[in-house]
NULO-473045 format. One record per residue (C-alpha): x, y, z; chain; residue number from 1. Coordinates in steps of 0.02 Angstrom, whole numbers, plus 50000, padded with zeros to 5 digits. Layout:
% NULO-473045
R    xx    yy    zz chain resi
R     X     Y     Z     A  NUM
...
This chain:
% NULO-473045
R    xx    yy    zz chain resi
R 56686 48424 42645     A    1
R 56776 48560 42561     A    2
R 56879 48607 42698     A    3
R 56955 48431 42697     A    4
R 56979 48426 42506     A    5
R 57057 48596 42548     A    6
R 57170 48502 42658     A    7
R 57219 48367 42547     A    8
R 57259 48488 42407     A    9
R 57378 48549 42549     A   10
R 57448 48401 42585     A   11
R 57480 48364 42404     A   12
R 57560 48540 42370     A   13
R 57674 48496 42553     A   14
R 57723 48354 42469     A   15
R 57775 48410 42299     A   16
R 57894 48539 42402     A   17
R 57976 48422 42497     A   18
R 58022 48339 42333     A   19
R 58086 48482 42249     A   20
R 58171 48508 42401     A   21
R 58245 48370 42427     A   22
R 58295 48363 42260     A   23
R 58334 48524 42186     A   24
R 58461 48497 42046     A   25
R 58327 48372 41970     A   26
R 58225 48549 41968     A   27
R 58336 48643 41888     A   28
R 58390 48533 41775     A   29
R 58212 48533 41720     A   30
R 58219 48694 41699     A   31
R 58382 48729 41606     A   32
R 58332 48592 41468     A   33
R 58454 48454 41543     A   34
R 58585 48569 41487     A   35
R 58775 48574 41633     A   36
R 58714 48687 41782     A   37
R 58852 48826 41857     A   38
R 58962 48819 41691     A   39
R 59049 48649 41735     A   40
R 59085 48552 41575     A   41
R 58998 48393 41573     A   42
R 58886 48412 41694     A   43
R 58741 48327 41663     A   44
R 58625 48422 41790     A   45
R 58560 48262 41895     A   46
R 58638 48237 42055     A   47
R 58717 48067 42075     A   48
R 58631 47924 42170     A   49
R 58458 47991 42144     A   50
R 58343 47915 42040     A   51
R 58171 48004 41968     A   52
R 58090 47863 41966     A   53
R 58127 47832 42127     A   54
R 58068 48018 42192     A   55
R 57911 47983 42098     A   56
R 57877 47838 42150     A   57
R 57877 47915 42350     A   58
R 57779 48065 42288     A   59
R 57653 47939 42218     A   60
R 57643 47825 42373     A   61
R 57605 47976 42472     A   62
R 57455 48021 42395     A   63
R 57393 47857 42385     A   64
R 57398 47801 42548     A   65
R 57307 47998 42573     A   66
R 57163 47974 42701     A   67
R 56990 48013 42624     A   68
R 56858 48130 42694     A   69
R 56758 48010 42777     A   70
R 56924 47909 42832     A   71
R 56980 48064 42942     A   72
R 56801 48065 43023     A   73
R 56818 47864 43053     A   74
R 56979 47870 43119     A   75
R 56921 48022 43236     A   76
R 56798 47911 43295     A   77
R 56919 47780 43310     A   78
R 57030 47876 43419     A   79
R 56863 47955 43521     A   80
R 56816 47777 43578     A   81
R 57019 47732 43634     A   82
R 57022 47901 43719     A   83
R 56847 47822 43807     A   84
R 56911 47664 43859     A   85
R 57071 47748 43930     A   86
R 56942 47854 44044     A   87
R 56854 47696 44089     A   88
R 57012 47584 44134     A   89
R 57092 47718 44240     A   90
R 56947 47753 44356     A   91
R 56940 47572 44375     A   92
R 57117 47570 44407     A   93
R 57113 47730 44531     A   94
R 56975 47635 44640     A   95
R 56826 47733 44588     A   96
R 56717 47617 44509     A   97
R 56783 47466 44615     A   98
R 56780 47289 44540     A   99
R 56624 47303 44444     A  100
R 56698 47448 44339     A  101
R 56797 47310 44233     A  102
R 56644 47273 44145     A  103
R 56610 47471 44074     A  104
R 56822 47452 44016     A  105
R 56799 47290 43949     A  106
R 56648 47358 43824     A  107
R 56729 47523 43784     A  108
R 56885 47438 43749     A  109
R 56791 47314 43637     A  110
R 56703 47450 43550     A  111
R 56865 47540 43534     A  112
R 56970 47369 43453     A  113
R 56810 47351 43315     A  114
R 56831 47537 43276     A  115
R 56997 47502 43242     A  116
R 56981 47314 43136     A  117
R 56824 47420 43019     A  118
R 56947 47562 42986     A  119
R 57081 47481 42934     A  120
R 56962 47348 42835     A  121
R 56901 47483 42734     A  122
R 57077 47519 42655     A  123
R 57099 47543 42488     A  124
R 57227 47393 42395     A  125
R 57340 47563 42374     A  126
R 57327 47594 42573     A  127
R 57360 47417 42631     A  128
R 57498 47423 42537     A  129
R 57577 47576 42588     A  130
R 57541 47568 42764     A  131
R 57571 47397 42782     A  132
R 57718 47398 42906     A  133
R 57631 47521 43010     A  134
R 57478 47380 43013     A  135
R 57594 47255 43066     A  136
R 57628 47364 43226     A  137
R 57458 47398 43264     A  138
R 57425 47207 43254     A  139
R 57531 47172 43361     A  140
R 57488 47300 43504     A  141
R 57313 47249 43472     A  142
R 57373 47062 43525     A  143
R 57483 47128 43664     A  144
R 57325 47228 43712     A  145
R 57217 47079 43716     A  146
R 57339 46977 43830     A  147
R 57336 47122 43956     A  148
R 57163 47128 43982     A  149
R 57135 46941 43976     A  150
R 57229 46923 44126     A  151
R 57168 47086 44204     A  152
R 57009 47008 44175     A  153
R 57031 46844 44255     A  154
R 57123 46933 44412     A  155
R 56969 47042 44453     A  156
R 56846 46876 44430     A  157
R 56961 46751 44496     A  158
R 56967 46886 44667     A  159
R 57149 46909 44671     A  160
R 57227 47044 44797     A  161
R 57193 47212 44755     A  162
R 57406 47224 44738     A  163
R 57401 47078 44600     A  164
R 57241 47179 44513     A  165
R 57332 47342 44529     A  166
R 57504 47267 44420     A  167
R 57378 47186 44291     A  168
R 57282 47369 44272     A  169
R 57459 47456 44249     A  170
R 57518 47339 44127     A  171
R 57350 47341 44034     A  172
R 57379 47543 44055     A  173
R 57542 47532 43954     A  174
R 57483 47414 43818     A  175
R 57327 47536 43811     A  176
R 57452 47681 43776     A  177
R 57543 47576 43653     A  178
R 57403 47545 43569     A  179
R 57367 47722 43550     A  180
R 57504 47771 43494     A  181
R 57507 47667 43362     A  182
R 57345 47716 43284     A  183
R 57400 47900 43281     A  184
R 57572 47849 43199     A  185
R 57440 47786 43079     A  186
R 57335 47917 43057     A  187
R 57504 48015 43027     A  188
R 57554 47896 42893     A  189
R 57390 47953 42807     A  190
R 57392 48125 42833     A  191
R 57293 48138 42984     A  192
R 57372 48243 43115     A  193
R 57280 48268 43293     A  194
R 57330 48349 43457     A  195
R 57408 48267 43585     A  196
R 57435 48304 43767     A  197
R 57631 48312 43734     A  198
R 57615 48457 43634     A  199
R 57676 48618 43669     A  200
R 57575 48722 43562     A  201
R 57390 48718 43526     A  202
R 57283 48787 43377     A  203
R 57086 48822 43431     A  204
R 56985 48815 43259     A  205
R 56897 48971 43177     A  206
R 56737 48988 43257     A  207
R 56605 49121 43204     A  208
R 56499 49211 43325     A  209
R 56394 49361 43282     A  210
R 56389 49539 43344     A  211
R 56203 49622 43351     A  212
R 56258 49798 43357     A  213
R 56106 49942 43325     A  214
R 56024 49857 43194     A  215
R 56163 49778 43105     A  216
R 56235 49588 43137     A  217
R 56425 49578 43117     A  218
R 56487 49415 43089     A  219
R 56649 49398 43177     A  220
R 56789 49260 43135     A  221
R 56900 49205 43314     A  222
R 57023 49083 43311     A  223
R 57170 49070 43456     A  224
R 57340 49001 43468     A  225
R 57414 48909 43649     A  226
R 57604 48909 43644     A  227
R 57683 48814 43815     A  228
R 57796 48957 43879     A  229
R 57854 48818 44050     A  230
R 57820 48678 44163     A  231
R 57814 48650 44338     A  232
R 57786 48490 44417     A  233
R 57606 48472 44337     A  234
R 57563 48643 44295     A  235
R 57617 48723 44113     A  236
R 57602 48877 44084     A  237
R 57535 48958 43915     A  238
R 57544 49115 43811     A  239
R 57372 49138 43744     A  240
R 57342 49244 43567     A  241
R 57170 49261 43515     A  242
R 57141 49334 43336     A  243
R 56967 49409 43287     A  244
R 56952 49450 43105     A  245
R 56858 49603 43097     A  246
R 56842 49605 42896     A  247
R 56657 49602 42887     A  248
R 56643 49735 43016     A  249
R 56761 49847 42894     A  250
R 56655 49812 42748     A  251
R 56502 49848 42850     A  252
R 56564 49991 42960     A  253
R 56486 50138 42851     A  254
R 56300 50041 42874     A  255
R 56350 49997 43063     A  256
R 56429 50178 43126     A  257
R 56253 50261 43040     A  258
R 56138 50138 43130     A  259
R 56244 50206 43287     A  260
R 56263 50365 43249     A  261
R 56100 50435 43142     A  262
R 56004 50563 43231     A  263
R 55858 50656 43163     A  264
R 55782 50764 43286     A  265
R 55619 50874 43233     A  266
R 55718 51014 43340     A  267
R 55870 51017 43355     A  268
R 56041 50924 43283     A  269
R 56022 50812 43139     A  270
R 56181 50676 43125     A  271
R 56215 50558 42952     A  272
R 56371 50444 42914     A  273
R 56397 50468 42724     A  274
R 56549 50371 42723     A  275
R 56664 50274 42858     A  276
R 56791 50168 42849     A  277
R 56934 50089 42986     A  278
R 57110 50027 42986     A  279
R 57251 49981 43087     A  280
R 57368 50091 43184     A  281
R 57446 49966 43278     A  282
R 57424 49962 43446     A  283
R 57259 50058 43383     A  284
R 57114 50070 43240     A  285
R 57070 50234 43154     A  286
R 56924 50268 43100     A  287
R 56861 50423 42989     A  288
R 56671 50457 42965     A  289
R 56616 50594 42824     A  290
R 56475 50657 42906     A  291
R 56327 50783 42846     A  292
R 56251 50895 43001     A  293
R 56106 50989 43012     A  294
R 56035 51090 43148     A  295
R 55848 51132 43157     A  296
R 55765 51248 43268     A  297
R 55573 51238 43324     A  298
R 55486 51402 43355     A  299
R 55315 51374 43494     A  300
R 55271 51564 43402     A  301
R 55240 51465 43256     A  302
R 55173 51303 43302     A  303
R 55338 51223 43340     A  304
R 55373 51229 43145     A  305
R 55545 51182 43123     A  306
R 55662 51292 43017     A  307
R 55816 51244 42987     A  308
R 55965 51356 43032     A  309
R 56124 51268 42959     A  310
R 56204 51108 42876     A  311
R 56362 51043 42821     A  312
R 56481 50936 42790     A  313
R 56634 50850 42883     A  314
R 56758 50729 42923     A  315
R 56823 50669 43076     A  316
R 56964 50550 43118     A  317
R 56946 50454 43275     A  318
R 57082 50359 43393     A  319
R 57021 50190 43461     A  320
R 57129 50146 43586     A  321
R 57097 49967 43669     A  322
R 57157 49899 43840     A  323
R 57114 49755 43959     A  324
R 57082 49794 44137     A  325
R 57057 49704 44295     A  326
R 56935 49529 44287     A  327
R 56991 49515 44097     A  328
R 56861 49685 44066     A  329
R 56901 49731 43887     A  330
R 56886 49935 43863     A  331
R 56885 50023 43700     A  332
R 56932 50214 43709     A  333
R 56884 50328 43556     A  334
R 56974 50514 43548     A  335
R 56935 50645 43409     A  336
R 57122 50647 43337     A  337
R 57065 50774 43184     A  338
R 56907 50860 43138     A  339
R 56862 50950 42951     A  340
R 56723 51028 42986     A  341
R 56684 51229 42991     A  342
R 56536 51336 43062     A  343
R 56422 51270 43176     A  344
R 56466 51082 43141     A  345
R 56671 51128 43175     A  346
R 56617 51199 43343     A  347
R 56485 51053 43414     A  348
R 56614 50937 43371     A  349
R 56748 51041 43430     A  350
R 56670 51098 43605     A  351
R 56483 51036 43600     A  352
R 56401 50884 43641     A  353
R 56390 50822 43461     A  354
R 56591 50767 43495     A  355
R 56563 50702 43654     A  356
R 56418 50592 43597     A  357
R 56519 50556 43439     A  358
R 56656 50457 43543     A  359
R 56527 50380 43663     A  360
R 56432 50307 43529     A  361
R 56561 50214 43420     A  362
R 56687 50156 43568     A  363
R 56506 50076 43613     A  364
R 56472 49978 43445     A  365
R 56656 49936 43426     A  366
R 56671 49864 43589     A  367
R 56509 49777 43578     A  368
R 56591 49686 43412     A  369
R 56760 49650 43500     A  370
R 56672 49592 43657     A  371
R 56567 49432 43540     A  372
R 56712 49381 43473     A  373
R 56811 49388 43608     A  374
R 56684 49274 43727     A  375
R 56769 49112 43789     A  376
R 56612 49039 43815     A  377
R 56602 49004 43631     A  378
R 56773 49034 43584     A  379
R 56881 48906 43657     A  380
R 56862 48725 43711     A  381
R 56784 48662 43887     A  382
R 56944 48635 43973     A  383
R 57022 48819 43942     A  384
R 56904 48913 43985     A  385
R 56870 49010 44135     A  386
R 57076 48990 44160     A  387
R 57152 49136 44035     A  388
R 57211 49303 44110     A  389
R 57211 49429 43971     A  390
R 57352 49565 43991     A  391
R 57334 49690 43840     A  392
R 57243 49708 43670     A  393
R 57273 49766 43507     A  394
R 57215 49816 43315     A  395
R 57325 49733 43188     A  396
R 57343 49760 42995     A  397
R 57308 49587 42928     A  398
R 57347 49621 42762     A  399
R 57307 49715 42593     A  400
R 57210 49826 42720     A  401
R 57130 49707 42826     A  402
R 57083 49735 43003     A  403
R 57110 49610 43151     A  404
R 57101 49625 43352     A  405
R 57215 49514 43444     A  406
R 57199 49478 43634     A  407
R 57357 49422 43713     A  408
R 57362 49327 43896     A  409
R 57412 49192 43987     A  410
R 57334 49015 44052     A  411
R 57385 48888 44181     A  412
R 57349 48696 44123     A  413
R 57373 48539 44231     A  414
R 57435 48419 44131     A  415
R 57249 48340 44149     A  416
R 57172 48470 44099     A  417
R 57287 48478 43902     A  418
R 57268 48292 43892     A  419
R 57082 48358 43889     A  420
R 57087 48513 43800     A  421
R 57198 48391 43644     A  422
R 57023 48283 43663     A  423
R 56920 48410 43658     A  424
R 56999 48512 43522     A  425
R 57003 48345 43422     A  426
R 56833 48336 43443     A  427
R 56796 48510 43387     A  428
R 56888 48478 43226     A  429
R 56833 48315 43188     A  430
R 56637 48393 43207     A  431
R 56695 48518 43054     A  432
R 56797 48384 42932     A  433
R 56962 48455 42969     A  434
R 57111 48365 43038     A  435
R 57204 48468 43159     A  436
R 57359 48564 43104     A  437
C-alpha cells in the first residue's frame, strides 16, 4: 500500500512539472511578484492565450480521475482475465481445443466483460466524469465485442464449415484486441501504466533474495532492465542489465569478512577483522580489512601449553576483480593490491599462507553474495529465464558511496514469449501494489 501511495505522490509531482513546463512564464511571473520579465516595459509576465484557471483546472482533473490503490489491483485483474480469454479464443481458433473449446472462451470472456462493467461501476462522480469519453469507447468495443462472438457462437452450434468458423474467430480476434486496447488506454487515463508486448524495453521489479554467507544473512536487492537492441522475423533481441544493490552487504561487511575470516587456533596463527569496509573501483570493488594477528606456539615439553610468540596489527587492501565465464559461471578474483603490516604478520601475508588464505576466503563470501542475487530462478519472470547469456560483470559506485554489481548480457525473445514475459511481469507487479513504470 505504500508503494502505490508512493506512486501517486509521483504522479502528482509528474504532473505539477508538466504544468510548470508547459507554462513557464506563469512561473516566473509568480516568482517576480507579477512584476515585466526580461526588462520589456509593460510586460505583464503572463503569456497570452493561457488562462490559470484553465491550467488548474487540467492539473485538478488529473488527480481526480487518479486511480486508487485498490483500483490498480481491480483493473490488473481486469486485464488478467482479458489476457485469459485471449489464451482461450486463440487455441480454439488454432484447432486445439476443437469445437467444444468455444464454451471455456465464451466463460472467460464473460468473466472478463463483468470485470470490466464492476470496475468501471465503482468510479468515483469525479472519474466518470473525467474519463467519460474514454468510457464511451470502451462501450462501444464491448458491443462490437458482443456481436463478434454472438455470431462466432451461432457458427460453431449452427455447424458451419470450419472456413466460415475460422473468419468469425478472426473477427472476434480483432474486436478482442480492440477491446483491450481500450481498457489499457483507460488504465492510462488513470495513471495505470502496464507492459505490453509492443514494448521495446522492459523493467523486472526489485526482488530480495538473501545471501547465507558464514554465519551472516545478507539481504540482497536485484532488479534488471530489457532494452530491445533488434528484430528479426519473430525473434528480438535484448540487452540485459541486472543491478544488485549490495548496500546491506557494505554495512555488514566488517561482521561478514570476520565470520569468514576469524581464526583462533590453540597453536598456531590467530586471524581477527577489526574493521572492513568496500567500495567501487569500477570495473572492480576494493576492499581494506584492519586486521589484528597473533601467532601462538604449543610446546609437547610442556604439555602443549601455548605461548604466544607475536601479534600485531595491519591493513590490507584487496582487488576484487569479477568476470563471467563460459555457461554464464560468475567468478570473483581477490589480489592483495597493498599490505601495512610489519614483522611476522608483513611476511605471512606477504609470502605465507595467511595471504593466500586471505584471498581464498573473501573472493568465496563475496561471490557467494553476488551469486543469490544474481539467480534467475528468482530474479526474473518465467518466460526469460533460462534464455540470457551473460558477457561481463562489474562493481559500480551507486552513489554517496554506495556499492552495486551489475551483470550485463544478452537474451533472445520470440515475440510469444514478450507477449508473455509483459503478462507475467504485470502479474509480478500487480502481486506487490505497483503499477509498472
Amino acid at each position: 500500500m505504500r508503494r502505490v501511495e508512493m506512486y501517486r505522490v509521483r504522479v502528482t509531482w509528474l504532473v505539477m512539472s508538466a504544468a510548470l513546463f508547459l507554462y513557464p512564464g506563469r512561473a516566473l511571473a509568480q516568482h517576480h511578484g507579477g512584476h515585466g520579465m526580461g526588462g520589456i516595459p509593460g510586460a505583464s509576465g503572463r503569456p497570452d492565450g493561457v488562462d490559470e484557471k484553465d491550467t488548474l483546472k487540467d492539473f485538478h482533473q488529473a488527480l481526480a480521475v487518479q486511480a486508487t490503490s485498490q483500483q490498480i489491483a481491480a483493473f490488473q485483474d481486469l486485464v488478467n482475465a482479458t489476457n485469459a480469454a485471449k489464451d482461450k479464443l486463440n487455441s480454439f481458433a488454432e484447432g486445439k481445443t476443437g469445437r467444444e473449446g468455444i464454451a471455456p472462451f465464451d466463460q472467460a470472456l464473460g468473466s472478463a466483460r463483468d470485470l470490466n462493467k464492476k470496475f468501471q461501476d465503482g468510479f468515483s462522480p469525479a472519474q466518470k466524469s473525467g474519463l467519460k469519453d474514454t468510457q464511451k469507447r470502451l462501450e462501444k468495443a464491448d458491443s462490437d465485442l458482443e456481436q463478434e462472438t454472438h455470431r462466432l457462437d451461432q457458427s460453431v452450434q449452427g455447424e458451419s464449415a470450419s472456413t466460415e468458423i475460422s473468419v468469425h474467430a478472426a473477427a472476434a480476434a480483432k474486436t478482442l484486441t480492440d477491446f483491450a486496447n481500450v481498457q489499457l488506454a483507460l488504465g492510462r487515463d488513470m495513471g495505470i501504466t502496464l507492459a505490453s508486448g509492443e514494448d521495446l524495453s522492459f523493467n523486472f521489479p526489485q526482488v530480495r533474495n538473501n545471501a547465507r554467507v558464514a554465519d551472516r544473512t545478507i539481504s540482497i536487492r536485484t532488479s534488471g532492465v530489457l532494452s530491445q537492441t533488434s528484430a528479426q522475423g519473430d525473434q528480438r533481441n535484448f540487452s540485459l542489465e541486472m543491478i544488485l544493490d549490495l548496500s546491506d552487504f557494505q554495512q555488514t561487511v566488517t561482521e561478514v569478512m570476520n565470520s569468514q575470516l576469524y581464526e583462533a587456533k590453540k597453536c598456531g596463527e590467530r586471524l581477527s577483522v577489526r574493521q572492513a569496509s568496500m567500495v567501487s573501483a569500477d570495473p572492480a570493488g576494493s576492499l581494506t580489512l584492519k586486521l589484528h594477528f597473533e601467532r601462538w606456539s604449543c610446546s609437547p615439553a610442556f604439555g602443549s601449553v601455548a605461548t604466544e610468540l607475536g601479534e600485531g596489527e595491519g591493513r590490507v587492501e584487496l582487488r576484487l576483480i569479477p568476470s563471467v565465464e563460459a555457461s554464464n559461471v560468475l567468478r570473483i578474483a581477490a589480489t592483495i593490491k597493498r599490505i601495512d603490516a610489519a614483522g611476522m604478520m608483513g611476511e605471512e601475508l606477504r609470502s605465507g599462507d595467511l595471504g593466500i588464505e586471505l584471498t581464498d576466503k573473501v573472493a568465496k563470501a563475496i561471490l557467494a553474495t553476488v551469486q543469490t542475487g544474481a539467480d534467475f530462478k528468482t530474479t526474473m519472470p518465467g518466460a526469460a529465464q533460462n534464455t540470457a547469456t551473460l558477457q561481463t560483470a562489474r562493481f559500480q559506485d551507486s552513489g554517496s558511496g554506495g556499492l552495486k554489481f551489475v551483470i550485463d548480457g544478452q537474451m533472445q525473445l520470440s515475440n510469444q514469449k514478450v507477449e508473455l514475459l509483459a503478462r507475467q511481469l504485470n502479474q509480478s507487479l500487480s502481486a506487490q501494489g505497483t503499477p509498472p513504470q
